[in-house]
C-alpha positions as CSV (number, residue, x, y, z in Angstrom):
1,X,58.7,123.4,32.9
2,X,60.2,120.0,31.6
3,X,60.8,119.6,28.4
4,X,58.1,117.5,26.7
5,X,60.3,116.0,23.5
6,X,62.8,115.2,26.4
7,X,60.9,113.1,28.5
8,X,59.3,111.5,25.4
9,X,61.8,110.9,24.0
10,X,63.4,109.6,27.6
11,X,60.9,107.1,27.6
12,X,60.5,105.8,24.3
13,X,64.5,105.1,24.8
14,X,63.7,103.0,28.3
15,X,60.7,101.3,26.9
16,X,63.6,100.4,23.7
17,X,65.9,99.1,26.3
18,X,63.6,97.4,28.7
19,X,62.2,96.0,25.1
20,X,65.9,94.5,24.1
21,X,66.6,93.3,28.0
22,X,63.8,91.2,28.2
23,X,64.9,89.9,24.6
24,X,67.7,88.9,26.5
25,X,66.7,87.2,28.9
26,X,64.2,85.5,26.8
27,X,61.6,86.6,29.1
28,X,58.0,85.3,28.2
29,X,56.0,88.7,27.7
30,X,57.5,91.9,26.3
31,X,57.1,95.9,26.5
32,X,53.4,95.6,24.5
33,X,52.4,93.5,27.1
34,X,54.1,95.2,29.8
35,X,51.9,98.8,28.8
36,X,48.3,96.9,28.1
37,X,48.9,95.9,31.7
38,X,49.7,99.2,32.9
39,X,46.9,101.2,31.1
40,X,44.7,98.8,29.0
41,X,41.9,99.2,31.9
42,X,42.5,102.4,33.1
43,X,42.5,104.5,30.3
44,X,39.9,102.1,28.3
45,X,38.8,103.3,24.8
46,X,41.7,106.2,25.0
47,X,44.3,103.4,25.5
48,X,46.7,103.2,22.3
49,X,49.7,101.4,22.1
50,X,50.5,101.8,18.7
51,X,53.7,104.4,19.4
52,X,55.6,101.5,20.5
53,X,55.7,99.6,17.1
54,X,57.5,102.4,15.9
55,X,60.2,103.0,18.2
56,X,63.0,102.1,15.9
57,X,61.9,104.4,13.4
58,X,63.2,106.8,15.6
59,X,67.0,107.4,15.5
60,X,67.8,108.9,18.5
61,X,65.9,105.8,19.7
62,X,67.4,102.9,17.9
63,X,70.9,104.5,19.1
64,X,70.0,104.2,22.8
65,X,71.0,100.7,22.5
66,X,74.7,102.2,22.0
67,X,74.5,104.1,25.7
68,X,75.1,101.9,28.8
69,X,72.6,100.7,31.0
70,X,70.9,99.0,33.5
71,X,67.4,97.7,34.8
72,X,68.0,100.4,37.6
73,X,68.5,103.2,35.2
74,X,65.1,102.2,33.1
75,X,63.1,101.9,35.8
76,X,64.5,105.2,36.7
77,X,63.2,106.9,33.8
78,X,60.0,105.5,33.7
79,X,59.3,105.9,37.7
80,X,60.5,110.3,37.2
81,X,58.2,110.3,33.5
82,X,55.4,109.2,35.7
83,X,55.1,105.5,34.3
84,X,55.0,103.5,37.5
85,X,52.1,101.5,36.2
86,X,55.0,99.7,33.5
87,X,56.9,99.2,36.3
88,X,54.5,97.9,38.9
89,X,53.2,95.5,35.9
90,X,57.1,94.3,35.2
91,X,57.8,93.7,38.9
92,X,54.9,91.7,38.7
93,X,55.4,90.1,35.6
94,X,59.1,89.0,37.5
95,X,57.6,87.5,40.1
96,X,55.1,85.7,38.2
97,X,57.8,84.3,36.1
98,X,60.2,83.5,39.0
99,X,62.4,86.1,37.5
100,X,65.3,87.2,40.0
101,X,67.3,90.5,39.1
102,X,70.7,91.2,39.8
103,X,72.0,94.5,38.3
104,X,74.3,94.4,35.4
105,X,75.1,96.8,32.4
106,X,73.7,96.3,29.3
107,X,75.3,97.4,25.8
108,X,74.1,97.4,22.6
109,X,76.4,96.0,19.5
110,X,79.8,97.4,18.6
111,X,79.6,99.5,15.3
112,X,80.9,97.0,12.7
113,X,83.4,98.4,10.4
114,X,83.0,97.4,6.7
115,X,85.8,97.0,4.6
């Protein structure tokens, strides 16, 4: 049996790097958007996004930023979890935007050091 905290956790951590991705590329709609369009309808008064806005509460999320990777490597995580709806609603969301995608590593900040 998978370990649930695991593939939470797993996800919240591609949903936090999807989130800063698309920050990068200044695209025009975001990882709220991106879930209402995945399960707004289909799960209808048990849809709750809220989890989302606190993401970065989490440490072991907001340090996912530090690990390499890719759009291939989030949409990995989110197709094995069982969330191809957020990925059937970002292709779309690309192709409605004329976004092309080309694969290319991602990294968060450097640790400063403070002197």
């Amino acid at each position: 049996m998978a370990n649930m905290h695991g593939e939470h956790l797993s996800v919240a951590k591609a949903l936090y790097q999807l989130e800063f991705y698309l920050d990068q590329l200044d695209a025009p709609f975001d990882i709220y958007y991106l879930y209402a369009a995945a399960y707004k309808e289909q799960r209808g008064s048990q849809y709750d996004e809220r989890w989302l806005y606190y993401l970065d509460d989490n440490p072991d999320v907001e340090h996912c930023l530090d690990e390499s990777f890719t759009l291939q490597t989030i949409v990995d995580t989110l197709l094995r979890t069982g969330h191809e709806p957020v990925v059937r609603a970002l292709m779309r969301s690309f192709r409605r935007e004329q976004i092309g995608i080309t694969q290319r590593f991602m990294y968060g900040a450097t640790p400063r050091r403070h002197t």
